[in-house]
N, C-alpha and C positions, 0 to 999 in steps of 0.2 A: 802634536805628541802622538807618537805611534802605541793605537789600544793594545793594552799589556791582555796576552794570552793565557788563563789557567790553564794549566795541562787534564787533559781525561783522566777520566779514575774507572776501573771494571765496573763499579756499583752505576756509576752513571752513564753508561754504554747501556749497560742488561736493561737499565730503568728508561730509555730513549725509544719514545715512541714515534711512528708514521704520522705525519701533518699533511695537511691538504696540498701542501706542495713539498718540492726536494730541500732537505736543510742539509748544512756542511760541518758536521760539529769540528773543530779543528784542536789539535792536540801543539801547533806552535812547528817551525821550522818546516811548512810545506806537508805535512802527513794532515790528515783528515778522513773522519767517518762521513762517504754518502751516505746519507738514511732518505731513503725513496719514498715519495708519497703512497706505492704499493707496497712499504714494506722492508725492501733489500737494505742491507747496511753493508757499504763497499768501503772497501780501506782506498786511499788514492792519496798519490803524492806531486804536487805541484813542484813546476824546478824550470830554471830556465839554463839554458844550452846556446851557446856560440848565438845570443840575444833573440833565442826563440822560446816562446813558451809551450812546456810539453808539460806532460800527466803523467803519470806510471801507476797502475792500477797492481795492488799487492793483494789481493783476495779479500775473500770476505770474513766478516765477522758472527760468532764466534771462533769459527774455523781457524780464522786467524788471529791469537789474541792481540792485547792490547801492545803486550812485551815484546811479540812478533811485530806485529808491525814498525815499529818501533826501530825493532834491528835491521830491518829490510830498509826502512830510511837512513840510517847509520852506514850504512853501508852504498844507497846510493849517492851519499852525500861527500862520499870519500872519494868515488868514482866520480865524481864531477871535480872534485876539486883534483884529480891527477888527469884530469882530461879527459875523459871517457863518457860517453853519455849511456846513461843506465837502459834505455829504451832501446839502445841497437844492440847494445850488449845483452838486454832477455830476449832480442829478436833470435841473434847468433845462437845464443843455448836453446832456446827452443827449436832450430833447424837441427844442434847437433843432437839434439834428443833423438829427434824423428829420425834422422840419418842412426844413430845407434841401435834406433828399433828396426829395420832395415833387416830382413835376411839374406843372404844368398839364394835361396827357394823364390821368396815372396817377388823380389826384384825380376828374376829370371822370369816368372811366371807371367808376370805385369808384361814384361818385353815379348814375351813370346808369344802371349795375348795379342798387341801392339802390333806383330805382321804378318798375323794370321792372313787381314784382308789382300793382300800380296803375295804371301805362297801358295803352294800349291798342297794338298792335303796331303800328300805324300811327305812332302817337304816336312808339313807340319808336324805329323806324326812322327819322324825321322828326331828334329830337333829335340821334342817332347821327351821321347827314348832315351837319345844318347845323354841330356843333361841329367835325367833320372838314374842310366846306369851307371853314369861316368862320373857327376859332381855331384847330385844332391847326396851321396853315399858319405863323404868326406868334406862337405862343405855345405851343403844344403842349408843348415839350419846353426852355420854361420850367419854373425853381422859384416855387415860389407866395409866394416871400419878396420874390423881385428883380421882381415884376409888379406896376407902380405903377398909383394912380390914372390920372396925363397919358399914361399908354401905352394904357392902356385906351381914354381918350377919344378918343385917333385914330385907333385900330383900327375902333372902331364909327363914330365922324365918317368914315374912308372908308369903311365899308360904308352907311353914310345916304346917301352920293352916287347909289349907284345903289337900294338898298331901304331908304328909310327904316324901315318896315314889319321888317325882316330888322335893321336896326341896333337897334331895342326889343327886337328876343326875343332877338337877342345877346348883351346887358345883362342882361335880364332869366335867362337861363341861365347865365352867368357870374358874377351876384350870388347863383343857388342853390349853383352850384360851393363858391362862397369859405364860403358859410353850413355846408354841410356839411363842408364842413374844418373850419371855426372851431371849430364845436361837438365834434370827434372828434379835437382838440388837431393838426391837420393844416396850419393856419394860426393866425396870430394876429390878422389884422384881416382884412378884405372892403373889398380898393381898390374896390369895385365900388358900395359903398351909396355912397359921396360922388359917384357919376355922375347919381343921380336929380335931374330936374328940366332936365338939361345938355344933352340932344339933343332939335333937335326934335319939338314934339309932331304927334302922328300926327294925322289928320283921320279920323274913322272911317268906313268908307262899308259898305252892304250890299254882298255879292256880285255881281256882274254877273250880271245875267242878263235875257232876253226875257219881258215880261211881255205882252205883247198879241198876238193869232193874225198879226198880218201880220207880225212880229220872227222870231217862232217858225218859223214854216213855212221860210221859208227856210233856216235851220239845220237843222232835221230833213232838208228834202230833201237836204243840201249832206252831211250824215252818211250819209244811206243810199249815197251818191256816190262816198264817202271809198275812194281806191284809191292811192295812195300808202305804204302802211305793214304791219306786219304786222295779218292777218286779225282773231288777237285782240282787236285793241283795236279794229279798226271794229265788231265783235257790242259790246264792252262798254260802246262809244261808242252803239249801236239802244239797249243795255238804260237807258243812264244816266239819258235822261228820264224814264223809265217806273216806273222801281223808287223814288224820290224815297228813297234811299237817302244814304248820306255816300259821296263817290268813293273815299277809302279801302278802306270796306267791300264797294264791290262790285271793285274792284282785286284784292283777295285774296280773295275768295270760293271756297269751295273745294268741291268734288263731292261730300264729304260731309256739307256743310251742305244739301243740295239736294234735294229730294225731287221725281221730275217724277211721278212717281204720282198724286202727294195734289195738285202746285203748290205746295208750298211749300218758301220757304227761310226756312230758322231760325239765326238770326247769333247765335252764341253769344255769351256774357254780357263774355268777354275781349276782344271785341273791338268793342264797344260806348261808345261814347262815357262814358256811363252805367252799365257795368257791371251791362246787365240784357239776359238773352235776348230777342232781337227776332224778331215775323215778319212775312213779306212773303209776300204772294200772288201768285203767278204769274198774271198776263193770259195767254188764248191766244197774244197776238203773242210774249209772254217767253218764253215758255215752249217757243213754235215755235224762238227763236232760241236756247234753254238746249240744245234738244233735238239742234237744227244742229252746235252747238259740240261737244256731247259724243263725238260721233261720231272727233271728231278728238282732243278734251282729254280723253277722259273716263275714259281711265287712268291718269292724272296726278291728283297733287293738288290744283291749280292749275286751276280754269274758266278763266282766263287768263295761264298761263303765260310767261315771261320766252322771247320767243326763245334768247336766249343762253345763259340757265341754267335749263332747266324748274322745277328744284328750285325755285326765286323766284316770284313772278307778276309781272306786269309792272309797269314803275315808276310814279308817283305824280303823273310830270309826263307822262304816255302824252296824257292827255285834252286837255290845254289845248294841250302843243305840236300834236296835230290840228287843233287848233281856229285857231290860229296860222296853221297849211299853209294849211287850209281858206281862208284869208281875213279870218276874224273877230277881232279886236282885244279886249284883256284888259278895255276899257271897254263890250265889246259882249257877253262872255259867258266865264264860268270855270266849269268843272265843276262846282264845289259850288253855283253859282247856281241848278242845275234841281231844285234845291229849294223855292226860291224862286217861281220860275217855277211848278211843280205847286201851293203854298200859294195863289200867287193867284189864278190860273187856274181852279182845282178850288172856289174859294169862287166869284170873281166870275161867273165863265163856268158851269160847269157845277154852282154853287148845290148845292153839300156841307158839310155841319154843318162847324163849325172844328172842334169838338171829335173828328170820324172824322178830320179832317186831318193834328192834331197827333198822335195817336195813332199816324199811319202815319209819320209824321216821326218817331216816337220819343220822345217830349217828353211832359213830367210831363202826365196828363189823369186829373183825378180821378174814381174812378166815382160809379155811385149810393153806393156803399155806404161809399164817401170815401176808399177807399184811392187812394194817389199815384200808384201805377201798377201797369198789370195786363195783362201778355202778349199776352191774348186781346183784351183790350178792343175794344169796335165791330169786332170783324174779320168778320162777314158784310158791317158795311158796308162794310169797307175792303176786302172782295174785291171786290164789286159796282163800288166808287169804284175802282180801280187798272185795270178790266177797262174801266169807262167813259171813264177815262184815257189809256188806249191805243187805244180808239176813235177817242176823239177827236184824240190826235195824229197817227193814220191818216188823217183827212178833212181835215186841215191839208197833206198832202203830196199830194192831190187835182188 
C-alpha cells in the first residue's frame, strides 16, 4: 500500500529545523522542501520525462512561499502532461532573458573587444568612432530583440543621404554585430542580413589624388604655406607625400619607432595593414623635418601628438580638414591619395621598377627566391627611390 502523504502547513516549514544530514520534507505530487544539514531550505520538484527522471528546482523558502511553490508545480505538471518538459522550457526563458538584457551598445562593445587582437589600431579606433556617431546615437541602448529589420533600414537610408559610402560599412558592422550575438546565443536572428541588396549601390572610385607635376606642385607649395592650425599636423602634412605611407600610420607614429641615426623608421607589425613589420627610409628632407619636430615632441610618445591630450596623436581627419582649409576639394585630393600619386609618378615620371614600388607601399612583392613578402626587400632601392622622391617634390615647389 502506497504511505499516504500529509501535505505541508507554513507553521511547519518556519518550525523545521537542520539535522545532521539532508531531510526532504514532501508536500505529495513531486514538490518537496530540501532542508540541508547547513541549513538551506530548497523548494525541488521530482518528475519524470520521456522515462527519465529529472528535478526542477523552484527556489527557496521563505522567498518562495508554500502557495508559490505549489503553483510553480501546477503548472509543471500541466507542461508535462501536454508534452513539454518544464527543465528545457526554464532553460529556454532563462536564454530569452539574457538575450532581452542584451544591448545594442554592450554587444557591439563585447564584438569590438573580440578583434581588437587582429586589427590594426587605426582600424580599431575608426570602428569605435563611427559605431559611437553613427548607432549607439539611435540605437545603442537598444535590446537586440526589439531592433527590427525597417528600423535598420532607415537609419542607414538616412545615413546614405549624406555618405552613402558610411551607410555600406554601417550595415556591414551591424550585420558583424548581429553575427556575433547569434553565434554566442546573444541574439536569435541578424535584422541585418535581410538589408543586403536594399541600399544603394556604391560606385567605386580610387582615391583622389594629383597625378601629374602641374596638380601637384601647387598642393605641395599650398602645404608648406599651411598656417592656420596646429604645427604638428603642418610637419606630418611636409612628411605625408614623402613617406607614401597609409595616413594612419604616420598619424600615430611614434619616437620609438624612429631611428634618426640609421633614417629609419620601422612600423611595427600591429599596426600594419598586413600585420607585417614595415620600413621606411628617411630622405634628407624627412628626416630634416623628423629632426625639427623632435625638438618639441620628442619626449612624448607621440611625433605627433593631440594638442588637447598629448597622451593621443592627433586625429584621422587632421589631414583632409587642412586640405579642405587649404582650398582643395575631396574630388581634388585626400590623404591616402598620395599614395597614389607616389605609385604613378615614381613609375611614369621618374621610371622605378613597380616591383621597388609596391614594395615600399607595403604590398605582397614576391622575391627571387618566392617568398610573399620580405622586410628588407629592394630596400637600397627604395632608399635611393624615396631620397629621389623627395628631390623631386622639392623641384616641383621651384
Amino acid at each position: 500500500m502506497k504511505r499516504k502523504i500529509t501535505p505541508l502547513t507554513d507553521i511547519g516549514l518556519r518550525k523545521s529545523k537542520p539535522l545532521d544530514k539532508d531531510q526532504k520534507l514532501s508536500d505529495g505530487k513531486g514538490l518537496y522542501l530540501l532542508v540541508t544539514s547547513a541549513g538551506g531550505k530548497y523548494w525541488r520538484f521530482d518528475y519524470s520525462f520521456e522515462e527519465k527522471r529529472k528535478t526542477l528546482a523552484f527556489g527557496t523558502y521563505p522567498e518562495v512561499t508554500l502557495a508559490s511553490a505549489r503553483d510553480k508545480r501546477a503548472v509543471a505538471r500541466e507542461m508535462i502532461a501536454n508534452g513539454i518538459d518544464p527543465s528545457a522550457e526554464k532553460k529556454q526563458q532563462a536564454i530569452k532573458k539574457a538575450i532581452d538584457a542584451e544591448t545594442f551598445r554592450s554587444v557591439s562593445m563585447e564584438w569590438h573587444e573580440s578583434n581588437k587582437p587582429r586589427w590594426t589600431q587605426e582600424h580599431t579606433d575608426r570602428v569605435k568612432n563611427q559605431l559611437e556617431r553613427f548607432l549607439f546615437c539611435s540605437i545603442g541602448n537598444k535590446r537586440l530583440a526589439e531592433i527590427t529589420t525597417p528600423l535598420l533600414f532607415d537609419i542607414f537610408s538616412e545615413i546614405g543621404k549624406y555618405s552613402p559610402y558610411t551607410a555600406h560599412r554601417m550595415k556591414g558592422i551591424t550585420e558583424a554585430v548581429y553575427a556575433y550575438a547569434v553565434t554566442r546565443g546573444k541574439a536569435e536572428n541578424n535584422p541585418a542580413v535581410s538589408l543586403r541588396g536594399t541600399l544603394p549601390p556604391l560606385s567605386h572610385k580610387h582615391f583622389s589624388a594629383p597625378t601629374k607635376p602641374d596638380k601637384l606642385a601647387p598642393l605641395l607649395k599650398a602645404i608648406d604655406g599651411y598656417d592656420n592650425g596646429y604645427f604638428a599636423v603642418k610637419v606630418a602634412l611636409q612628411l605625408l607625400p614623402q613617406l607614401m605611407t597609409r595616413p594612419g600610420e604616420l598619424q600615430k607614429a611614434e619616437w620609438a619607432e624612429i631611428d634618426l641615426d640609421t633614417a629609419l623608421w620601422i612600423i611595427p607589425a600591429h599596426k600594419m595593414k598586413r600585420r607585417r613589420e614595415h620600413l621606411v627610409p628617411l630622405s634628407r628632407q624627412a628626416l630634416s623635418l623628423l629632426k625639427g619636430i623632435h625638438t618639441i615632441t620628442g619626449a612624448g610618445k607621440y611625433v605627433f601628438p593631440s594638442l588637447k591630450t598629448p597622451e593621443r596623436s592627433i586625429s584621422h581627419n587632421s589631414f583632409n580638414e587642412a586640405f579642405r582649409y587649404m582650398g582643395f576639394s575631396g574630388e581634388y585630393v585626400v590623404a591616402h591619395g598620395f599614395r597614389a600619386t607616389a605609385r604613378t609618378m615614381l613609375h611614369e615620371v621618374l621610371k622605378f621598377q613597380p616591383d621597388v614600388i609596391e614594395a615600399q607601399l607595403a604590398h605582397k612583392v614576391p622575391d627571387r627566391l618566392g617568398n610573399a613578402y620580405n622586410r628588407t626587400l629592394h630596400l637600397e632601392d627604395r632608399t635611393r627611390m624615396l631620397q629621389a622622391w623627395s628631390d623631386y617634390l622639392d623641384e616641383l615647389k621651384r
